[in-house]
C-alpha positions in Angstrom: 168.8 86.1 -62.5 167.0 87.8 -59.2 167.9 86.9 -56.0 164.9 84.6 -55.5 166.1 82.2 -58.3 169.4 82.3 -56.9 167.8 81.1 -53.4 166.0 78.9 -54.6 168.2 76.9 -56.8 170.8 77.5 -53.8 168.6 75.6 -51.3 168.1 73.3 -54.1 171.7 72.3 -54.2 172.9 74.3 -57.0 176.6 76.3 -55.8 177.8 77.2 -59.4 176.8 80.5 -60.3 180.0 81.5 -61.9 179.6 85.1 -64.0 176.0 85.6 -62.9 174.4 89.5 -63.2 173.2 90.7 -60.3 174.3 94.2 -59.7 172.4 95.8 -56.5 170.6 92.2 -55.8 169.6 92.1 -51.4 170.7 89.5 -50.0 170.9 90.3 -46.4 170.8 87.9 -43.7 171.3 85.1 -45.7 173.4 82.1 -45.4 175.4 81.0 -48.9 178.0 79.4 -47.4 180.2 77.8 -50.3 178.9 79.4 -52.7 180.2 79.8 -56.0 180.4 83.5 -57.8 183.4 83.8 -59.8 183.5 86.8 -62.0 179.8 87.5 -60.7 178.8 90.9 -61.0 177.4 92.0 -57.8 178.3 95.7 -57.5 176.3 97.7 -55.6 174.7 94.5 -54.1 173.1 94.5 -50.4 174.5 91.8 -48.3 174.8 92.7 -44.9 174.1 90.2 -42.2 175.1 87.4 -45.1 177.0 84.6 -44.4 179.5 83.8 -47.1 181.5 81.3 -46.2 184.3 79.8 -48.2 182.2 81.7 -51.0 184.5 81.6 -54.5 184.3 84.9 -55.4 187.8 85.2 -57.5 187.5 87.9 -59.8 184.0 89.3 -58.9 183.1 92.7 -59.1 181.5 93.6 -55.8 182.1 97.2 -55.9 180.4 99.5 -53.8 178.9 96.1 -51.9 177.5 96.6 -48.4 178.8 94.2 -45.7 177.7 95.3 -43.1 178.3 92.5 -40.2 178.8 89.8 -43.2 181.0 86.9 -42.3 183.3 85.5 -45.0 185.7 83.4 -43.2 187.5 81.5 -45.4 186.3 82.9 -49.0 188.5 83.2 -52.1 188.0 86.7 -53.2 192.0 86.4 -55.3 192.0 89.5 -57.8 188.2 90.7 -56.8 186.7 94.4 -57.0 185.7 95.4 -53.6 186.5 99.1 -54.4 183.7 101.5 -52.5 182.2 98.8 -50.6 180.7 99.7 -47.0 182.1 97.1 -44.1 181.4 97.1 -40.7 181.7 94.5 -38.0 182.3 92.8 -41.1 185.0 89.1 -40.9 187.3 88.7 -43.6 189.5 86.1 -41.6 191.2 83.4 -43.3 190.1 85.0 -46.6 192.8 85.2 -49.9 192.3 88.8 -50.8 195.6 88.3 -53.0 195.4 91.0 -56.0 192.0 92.3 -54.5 191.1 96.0 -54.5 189.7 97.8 -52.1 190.2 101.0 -52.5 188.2 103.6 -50.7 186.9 101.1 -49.2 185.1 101.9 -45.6 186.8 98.9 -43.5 185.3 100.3 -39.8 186.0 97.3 -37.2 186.7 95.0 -40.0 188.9 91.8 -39.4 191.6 90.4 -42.0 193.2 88.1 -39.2 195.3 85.0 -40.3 194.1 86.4 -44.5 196.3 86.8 -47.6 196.7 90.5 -48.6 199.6 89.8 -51.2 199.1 92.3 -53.3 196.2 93.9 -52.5 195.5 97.5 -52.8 194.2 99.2 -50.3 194.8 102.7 -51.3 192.4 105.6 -49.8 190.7 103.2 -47.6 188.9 104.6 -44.3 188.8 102.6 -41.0 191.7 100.0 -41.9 193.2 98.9 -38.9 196.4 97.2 -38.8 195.4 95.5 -35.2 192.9 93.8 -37.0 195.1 91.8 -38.9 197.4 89.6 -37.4 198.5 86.5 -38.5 197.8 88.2 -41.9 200.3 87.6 -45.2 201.3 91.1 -46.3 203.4 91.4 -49.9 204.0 94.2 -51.6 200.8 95.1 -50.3 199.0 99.1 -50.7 198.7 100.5 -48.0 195.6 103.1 -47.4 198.3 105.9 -47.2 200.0 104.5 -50.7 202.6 102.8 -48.8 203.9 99.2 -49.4 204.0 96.4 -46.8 205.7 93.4 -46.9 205.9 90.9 -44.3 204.8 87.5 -42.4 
């Protein structure tokens, strides 16, 4: 599938796109709000400026994604790759990143407030701020620096 199928059947109604191929689709500046990806491969994918949502993205493999500016209040992103991706400006609030990874992930000026890092790993991660996430659920978390967090 290319990302002009996947807009149009989008703006069609379609929201299931559970385990679709896309690695290095653009989709930047786009709105998929509630969109559904589980287990979608979208490594390497362009998606700054997107709006996702309350996306489903358990389990996808976004590695090395650039979200620049993206908003994904609300998404489920439980046990998804988001190792190497590029962030900036980018809202992760209210998101479950439980079992994510994100390691070496560049995180400048991103926001996890009120999200659920349980077990997320974190490790070698540039720009993670921890004033960026209050309200957030931290358990047995990883830490960029390898340490483990646990609390709220």
């Amino acid at each position: 599938m290319n990302a002009e199928e996947l807009l149009r059947r989008y703006v069609a109604g379609e929201r299931d796109f559970t385990g679709v191929k896309m690695p290095g689709v653009r989709l930047m500046g786009i709105n998929l709000s509630g969109i559904i990806l589980r287990e979608a491969d979208l490594s390497n994918a362009y998606l700054d400026w997107s709006t996702l949502g309350y996306a489903d993205l358990r389990r996808a493999n976004l590695r090395g994604a650039r979200l620049g500016e993206a908003a994904l209040n609300g998404a489920n992103l439980e046990g998804a790759d988001l190792s190497h991706v590029i962030c900036g400006q980018t809202s992760l609030s209210e998101v479950n990143l439980s079992h994510a990874k994100l390691r070496k992930a560049k995180l400048t000026e991103t926001s996890f407030f009120d999200s659920n890092l349980s077990y997320a790993d974190f490790t070698g991660a540039y720009d993670f701020s921890i004033r960026r996430c209050k309200g957030a659920i931290f358990c047995e978390t990883i830490m960029p620096d390898g340490s483990i967090r646990s609390e709220g």
